[in-house]
C-alpha positions as semicolon CSV with decimal commas, in nm:
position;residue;x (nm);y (nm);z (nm)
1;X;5,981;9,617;5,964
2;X;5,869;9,544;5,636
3;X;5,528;9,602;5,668
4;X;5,603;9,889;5,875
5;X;5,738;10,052;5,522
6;X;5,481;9,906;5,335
7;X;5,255;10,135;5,562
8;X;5,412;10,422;5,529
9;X;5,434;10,435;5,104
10;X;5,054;10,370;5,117
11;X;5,027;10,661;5,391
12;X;5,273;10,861;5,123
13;X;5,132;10,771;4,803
14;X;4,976;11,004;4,549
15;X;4,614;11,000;4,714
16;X;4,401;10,980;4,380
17;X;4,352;10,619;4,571
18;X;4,118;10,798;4,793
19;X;3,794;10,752;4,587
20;X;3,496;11,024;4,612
21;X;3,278;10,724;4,562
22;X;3,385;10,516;4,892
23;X;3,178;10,479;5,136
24;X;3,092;10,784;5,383
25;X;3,238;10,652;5,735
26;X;3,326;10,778;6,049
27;X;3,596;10,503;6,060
28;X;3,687;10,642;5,681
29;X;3,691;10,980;5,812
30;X;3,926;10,887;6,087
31;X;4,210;10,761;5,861
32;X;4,165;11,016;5,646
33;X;4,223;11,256;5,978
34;X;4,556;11,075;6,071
35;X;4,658;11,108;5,752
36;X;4,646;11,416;5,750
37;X;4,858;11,483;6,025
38;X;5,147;11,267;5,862
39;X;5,109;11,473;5,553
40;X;5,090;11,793;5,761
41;X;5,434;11,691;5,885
42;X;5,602;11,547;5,581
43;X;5,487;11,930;5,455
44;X;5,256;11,747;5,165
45;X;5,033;11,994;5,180
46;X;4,830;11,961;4,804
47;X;4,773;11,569;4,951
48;X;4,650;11,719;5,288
49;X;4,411;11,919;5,122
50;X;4,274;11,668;4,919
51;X;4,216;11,410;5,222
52;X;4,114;11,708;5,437
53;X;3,822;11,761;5,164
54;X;3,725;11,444;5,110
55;X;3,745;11,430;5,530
56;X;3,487;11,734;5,541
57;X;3,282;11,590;5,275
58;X;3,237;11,250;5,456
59;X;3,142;11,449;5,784
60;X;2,937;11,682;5,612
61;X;2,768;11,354;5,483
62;X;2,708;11,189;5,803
63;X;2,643;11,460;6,055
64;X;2,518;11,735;5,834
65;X;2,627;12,125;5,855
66;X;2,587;12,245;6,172
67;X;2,750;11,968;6,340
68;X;3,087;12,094;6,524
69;X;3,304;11,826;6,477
70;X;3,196;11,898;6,065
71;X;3,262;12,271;6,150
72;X;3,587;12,236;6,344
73;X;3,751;12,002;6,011
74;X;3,607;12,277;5,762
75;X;3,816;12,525;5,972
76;X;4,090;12,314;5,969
77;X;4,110;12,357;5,610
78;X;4,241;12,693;5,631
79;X;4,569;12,585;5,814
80;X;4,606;12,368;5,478
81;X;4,526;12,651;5,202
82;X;4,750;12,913;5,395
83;X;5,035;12,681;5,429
84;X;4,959;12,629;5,048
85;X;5,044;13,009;5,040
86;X;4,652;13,046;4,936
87;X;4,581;13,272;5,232
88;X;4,278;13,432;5,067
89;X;4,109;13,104;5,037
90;X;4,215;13,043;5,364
91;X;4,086;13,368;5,476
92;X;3,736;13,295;5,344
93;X;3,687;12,903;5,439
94;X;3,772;12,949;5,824
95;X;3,579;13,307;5,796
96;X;3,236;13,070;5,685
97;X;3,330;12,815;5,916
98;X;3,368;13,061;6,216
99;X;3,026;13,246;6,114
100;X;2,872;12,881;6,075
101;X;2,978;12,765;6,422
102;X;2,859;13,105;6,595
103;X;2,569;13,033;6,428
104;X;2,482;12,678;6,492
105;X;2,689;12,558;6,775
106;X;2,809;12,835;6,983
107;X;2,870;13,187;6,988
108;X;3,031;13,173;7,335
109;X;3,318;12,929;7,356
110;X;3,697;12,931;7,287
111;X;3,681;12,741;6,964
112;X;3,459;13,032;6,820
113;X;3,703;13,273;6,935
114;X;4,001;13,062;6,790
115;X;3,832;13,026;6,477
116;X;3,778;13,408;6,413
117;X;4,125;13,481;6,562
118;X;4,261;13,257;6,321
119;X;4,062;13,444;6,006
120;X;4,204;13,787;6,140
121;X;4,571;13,614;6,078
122;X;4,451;13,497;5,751
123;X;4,294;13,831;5,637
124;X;4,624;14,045;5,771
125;X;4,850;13,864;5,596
126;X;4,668;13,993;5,277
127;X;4,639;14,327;5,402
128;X;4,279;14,308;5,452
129;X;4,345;14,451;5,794
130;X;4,006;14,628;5,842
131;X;3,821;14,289;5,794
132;X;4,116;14,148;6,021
133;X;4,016;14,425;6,285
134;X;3,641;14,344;6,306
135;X;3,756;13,962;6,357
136;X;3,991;13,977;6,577
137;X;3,770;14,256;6,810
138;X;3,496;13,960;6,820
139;X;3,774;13,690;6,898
140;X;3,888;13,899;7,217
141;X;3,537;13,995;7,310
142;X;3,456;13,644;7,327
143;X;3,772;13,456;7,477
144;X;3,750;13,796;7,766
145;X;3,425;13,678;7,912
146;X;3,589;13,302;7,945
147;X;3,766;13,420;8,224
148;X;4,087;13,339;8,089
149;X;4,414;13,549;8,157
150;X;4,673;13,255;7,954
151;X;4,857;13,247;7,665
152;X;4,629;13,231;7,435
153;X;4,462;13,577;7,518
154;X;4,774;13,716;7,485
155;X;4,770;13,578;7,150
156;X;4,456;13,732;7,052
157;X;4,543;14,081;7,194
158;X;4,933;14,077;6,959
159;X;4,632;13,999;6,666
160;X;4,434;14,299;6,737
161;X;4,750;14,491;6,825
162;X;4,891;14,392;6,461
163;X;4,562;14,474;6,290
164;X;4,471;14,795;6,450
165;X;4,850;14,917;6,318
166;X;4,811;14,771;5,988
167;X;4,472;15,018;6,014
168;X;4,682;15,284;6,057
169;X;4,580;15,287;6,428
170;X;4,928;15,290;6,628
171;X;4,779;15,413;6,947
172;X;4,485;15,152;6,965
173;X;4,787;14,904;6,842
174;X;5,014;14,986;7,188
175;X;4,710;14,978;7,414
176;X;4,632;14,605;7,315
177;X;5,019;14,502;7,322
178;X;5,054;14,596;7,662
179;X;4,799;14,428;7,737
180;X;4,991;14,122;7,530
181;X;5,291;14,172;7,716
182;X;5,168;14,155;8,031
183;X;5,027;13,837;8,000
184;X;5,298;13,728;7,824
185;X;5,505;13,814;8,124
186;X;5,325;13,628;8,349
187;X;5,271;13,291;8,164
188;X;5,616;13,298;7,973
189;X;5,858;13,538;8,133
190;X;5,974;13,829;8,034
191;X;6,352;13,645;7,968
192;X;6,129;13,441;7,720
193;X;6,141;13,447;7,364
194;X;5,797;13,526;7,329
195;X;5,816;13,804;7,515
196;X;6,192;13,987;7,392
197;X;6,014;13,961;7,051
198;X;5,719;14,101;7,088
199;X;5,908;14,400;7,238
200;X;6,003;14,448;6,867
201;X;5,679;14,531;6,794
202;X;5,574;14,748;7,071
203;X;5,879;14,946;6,915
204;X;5,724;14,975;6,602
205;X;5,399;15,076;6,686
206;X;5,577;15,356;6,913
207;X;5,818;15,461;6,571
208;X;5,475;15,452;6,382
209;X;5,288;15,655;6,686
210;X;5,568;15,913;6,652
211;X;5,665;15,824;6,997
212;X;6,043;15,782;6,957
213;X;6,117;15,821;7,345
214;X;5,897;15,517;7,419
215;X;6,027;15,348;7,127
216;X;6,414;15,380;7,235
217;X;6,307;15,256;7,573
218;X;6,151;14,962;7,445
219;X;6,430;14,877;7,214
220;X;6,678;14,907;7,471
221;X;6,450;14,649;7,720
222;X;6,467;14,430;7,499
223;X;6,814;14,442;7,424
224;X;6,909;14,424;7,830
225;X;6,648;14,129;7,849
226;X;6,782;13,901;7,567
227;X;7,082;14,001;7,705
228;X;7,034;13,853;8,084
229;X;6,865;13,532;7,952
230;X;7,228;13,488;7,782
231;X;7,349;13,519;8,084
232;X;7,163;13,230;8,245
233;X;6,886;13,455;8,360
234;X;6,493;13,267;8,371
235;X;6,181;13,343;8,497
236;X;6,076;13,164;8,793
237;X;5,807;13,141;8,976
238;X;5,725;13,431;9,213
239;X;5,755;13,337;9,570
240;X;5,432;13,228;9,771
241;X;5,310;13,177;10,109
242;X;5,240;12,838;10,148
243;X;4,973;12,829;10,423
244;X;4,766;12,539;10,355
245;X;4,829;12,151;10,165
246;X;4,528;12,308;9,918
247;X;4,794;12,579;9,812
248;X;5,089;12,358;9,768
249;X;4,913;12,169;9,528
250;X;4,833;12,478;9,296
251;X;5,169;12,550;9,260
252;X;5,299;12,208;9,202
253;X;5,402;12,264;8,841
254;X;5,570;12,554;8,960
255;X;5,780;12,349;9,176
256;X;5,857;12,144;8,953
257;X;6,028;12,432;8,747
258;X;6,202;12,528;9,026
259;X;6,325;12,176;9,088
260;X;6,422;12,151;8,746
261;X;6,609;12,468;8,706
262;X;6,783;12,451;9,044
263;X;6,890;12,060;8,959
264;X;7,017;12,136;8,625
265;X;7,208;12,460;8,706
266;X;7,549;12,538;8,849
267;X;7,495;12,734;9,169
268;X;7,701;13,017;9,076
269;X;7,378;13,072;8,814
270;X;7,156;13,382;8,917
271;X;6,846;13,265;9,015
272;X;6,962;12,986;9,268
273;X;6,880;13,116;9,578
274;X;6,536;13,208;9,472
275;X;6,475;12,841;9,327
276;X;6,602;12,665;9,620
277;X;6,376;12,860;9,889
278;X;6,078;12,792;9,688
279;X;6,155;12,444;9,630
280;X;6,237;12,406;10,031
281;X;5,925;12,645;10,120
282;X;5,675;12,423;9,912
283;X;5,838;12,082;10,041
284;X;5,794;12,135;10,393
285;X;5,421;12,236;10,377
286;X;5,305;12,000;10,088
287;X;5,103;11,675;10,153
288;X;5,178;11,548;9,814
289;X;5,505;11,451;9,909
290;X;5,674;11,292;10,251
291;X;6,082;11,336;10,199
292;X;6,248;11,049;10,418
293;X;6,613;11,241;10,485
294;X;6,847;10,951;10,677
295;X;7,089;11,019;10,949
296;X;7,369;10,986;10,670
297;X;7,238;11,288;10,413
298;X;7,069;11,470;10,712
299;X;7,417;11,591;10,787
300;X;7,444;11,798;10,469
301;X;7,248;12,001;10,644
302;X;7,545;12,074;10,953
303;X;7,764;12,343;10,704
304;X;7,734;12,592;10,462
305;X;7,957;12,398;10,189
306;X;7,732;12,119;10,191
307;X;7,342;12,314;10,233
308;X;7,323;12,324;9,856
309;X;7,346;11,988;9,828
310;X;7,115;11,929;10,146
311;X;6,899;12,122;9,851
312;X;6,912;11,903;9,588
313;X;6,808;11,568;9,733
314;X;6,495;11,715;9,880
315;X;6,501;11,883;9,499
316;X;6,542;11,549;9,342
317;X;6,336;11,368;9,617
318;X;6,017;11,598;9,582
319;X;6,040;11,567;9,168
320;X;6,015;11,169;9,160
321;X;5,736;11,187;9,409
322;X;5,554;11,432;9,186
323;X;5,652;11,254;8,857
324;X;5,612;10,904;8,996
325;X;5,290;10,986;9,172
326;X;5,400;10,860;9,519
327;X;5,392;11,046;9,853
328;X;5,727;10,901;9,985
329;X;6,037;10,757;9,764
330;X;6,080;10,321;9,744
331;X;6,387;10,211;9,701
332;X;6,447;10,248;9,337
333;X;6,296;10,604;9,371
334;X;6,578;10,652;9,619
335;X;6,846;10,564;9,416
336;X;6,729;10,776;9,185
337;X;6,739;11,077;9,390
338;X;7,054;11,035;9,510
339;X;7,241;10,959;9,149
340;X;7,019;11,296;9,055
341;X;7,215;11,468;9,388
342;X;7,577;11,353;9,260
343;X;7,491;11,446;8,867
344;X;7,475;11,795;9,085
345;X;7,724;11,758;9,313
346;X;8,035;11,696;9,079
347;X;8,058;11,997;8,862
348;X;7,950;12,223;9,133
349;X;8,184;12,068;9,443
350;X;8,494;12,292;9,298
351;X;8,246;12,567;9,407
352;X;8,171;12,449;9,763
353;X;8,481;12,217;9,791
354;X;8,450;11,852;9,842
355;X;8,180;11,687;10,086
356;X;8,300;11,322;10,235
357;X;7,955;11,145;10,221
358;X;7,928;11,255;9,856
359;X;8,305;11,170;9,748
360;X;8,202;10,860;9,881
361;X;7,934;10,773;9,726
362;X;8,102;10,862;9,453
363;X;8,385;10,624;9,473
364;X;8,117;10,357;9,547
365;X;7,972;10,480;9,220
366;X;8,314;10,420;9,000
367;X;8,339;10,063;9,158
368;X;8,002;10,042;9,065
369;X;7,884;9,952;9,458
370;X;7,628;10,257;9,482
371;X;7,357;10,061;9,481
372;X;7,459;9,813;9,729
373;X;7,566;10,101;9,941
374;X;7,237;10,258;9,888
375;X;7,018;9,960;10,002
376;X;7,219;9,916;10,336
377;X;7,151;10,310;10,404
378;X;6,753;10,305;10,263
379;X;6,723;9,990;10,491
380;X;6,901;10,161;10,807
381;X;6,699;10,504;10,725
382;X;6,355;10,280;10,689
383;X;6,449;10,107;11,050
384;X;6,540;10,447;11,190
385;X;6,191;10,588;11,122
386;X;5,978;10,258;11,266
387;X;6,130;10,309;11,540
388;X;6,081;10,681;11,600
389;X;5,713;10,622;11,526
């Protein structure tokens, strides 16, 4: 512990220790990197800057001026000076290091494109929204032919939304946050924050368009939005038709949301029924994982009181195969699932009304016998399927 501290008021100290004469590194300019970061997040931003510097100046040493790990630290620099509230020299440092990259590295990929995105933001928040413009215009003609339709794009179009307004351009401004918005709608939801607040500024540039119809619509989207997700309202995953093992596994994050929200939700919530068919949908047809359901919690499956919970142990079954990284649930998997199927079962059971095999397993729970009980039925379930094989 102590020289844990000790650490940590050498990482903190004033960093005049960090000599311009010492030796130029790579191993010196990887402390000086983590550093950094600590600094970054202890907000000590004067003493980032000055190991940032002396960071670029030791890569600038070794590798030279067109290298693109030198590049990619210089640009870094600006995240320092604007946090410093020096946007203009932050402006100007990641504007030469952008230019410098194009130049000498490449002219084509998504660092390039993050780099002049990130001078747009530096230059609008000076007002300097025509240089912004130009930026931003080569950031989203660059990250476009990538390919990509993610978050980041959308990203890059609010930019050029923000700066064509700020040009006085609220037309050009509406066309590229649409274009936001939709891509915001399918990577984050439209319940998401992300996308409620950038509804606030598609207002705007409507109000600033003279378009108050469009405006009042927006507003009142938003409004009915923010208002749903407050009512337990998400985004899920649309549905899909899974037709092959290929497809199952491109949508295995996406069952794992569903999963998650249906397992963590009382089934009164609104988007239940729509989680539970995709999680059942992908489960039957996936490869990835082999649910094992025992004569004992097969009969959840004989009524409607006790489907849901039928549900949730091929919910919580199918999540510790993808998270564990096994087709079919050991033992200790197993009692996982099925304390993840009572953690559901009790506050929703005043819902459905009670279900004997899960009262008792609850009782077995309280005496704390579960997992005794548990390794009797795994055993009799694993015997069961030898011998239908």
């Amino acid at each position: 512990m102590k020289r844990i501290l000790i650490y940590l008021l050498l990482c903190l100290s004033p960093l005049s220790v960090w000599s311009q004469d010492a030796p130029a590194t790579q191993e010196e300019a990887d402390k000086l990197d983590s550093l950094v970061i600590k600094l970054m997040n202890y907000k000590r931003y004067d003493d980032a800057l000055t190991a940032k510097l002396r960071e670029v100046d030791i890569l600038k040493q070794l590798r030279g001026e067109k290298d693109s790990l030198y590049l990619c630290n210089k640009a870094f620099l600006g995240k320092i000076y604007y946090r410093l509230g020096k946007a203009e020299e932050a402006a100007k440092v990641t504007t030469e290091a952008a230019e410098q990259y194009g130049e000498y590295v490449s002219n084509k990929d998504e660092n390039y494109a993050f780099f002049l995105d990130n001078a747009s933001l530096y230059w609008a928040s000076i007002e300097e929204f025509s240089k912004a413009k130009e930026l931003s215009r080569r950031s989203l003609t660059v990250y476009e032919q990538l390919g990509k339709q993610d978050f980041d794009l959308a990203n890059i179009l609010i930019h050029m939304a923000e700066n064509c307004d700020g040009n006085g351009q609220p037309q050009e401004a509406i066309k590229y946050d649409l274009l936001a918005l939709n891509l915001l709608k399918k990577t984050t939801g439209e319940h998401s924050d992300n996308y409620i607040e950038e509804l606030s500024y598609l207002q705007r540039y409507y109000e600033h368009a003279g378009d108050t119809n469009n405006a009042k619509k927006t507003k009142e989207h938003a409004e009915r939005l923010a208002k749903e997700k407050d009512q337990g309202y998400v985004d899920l995953p649309e549905p899909v038709e899974f037709k092959t093992a290929e497809i199952c596994r491109e949508h295995n994050d996406d069952a794992l949301t569903c999963i998650a929200y249906y397992l963590t939700h009382m089934l009164s919530a609104p988007n239940m029924n729509q989680a539970a068919q995709y999680v059942i949908n992908w489960s039957v047809a996936s490869e990835d994982v082999n649910i094992v359901i025992g004569e004992k919690l097969s009969k959840l499956a004989l009524s409607q009181e006790s489907m849901p919970y039928f549900t949730a142990f091929i919910a919580a079954s199918s999540y510790y195969c993808l998270t564990e990284n096994v087709k079919q649930l050991d033992e200790p998997l197993f009692v996982k699932a099925v304390t993840a199927l009572l953690q559901f079962y009790e506050p929703n059971r005043k819902q459905t009304g009670k279900v004997e095999l899960l009262e008792d397993y609850l009782n077995q729970q309280e005496k704390g016998k579960l997992e005794k009980q548990l390794h009797k039925d795994f055993l009799a379930d694993q015997k069961l399927q030898q011998e239908k094989q």
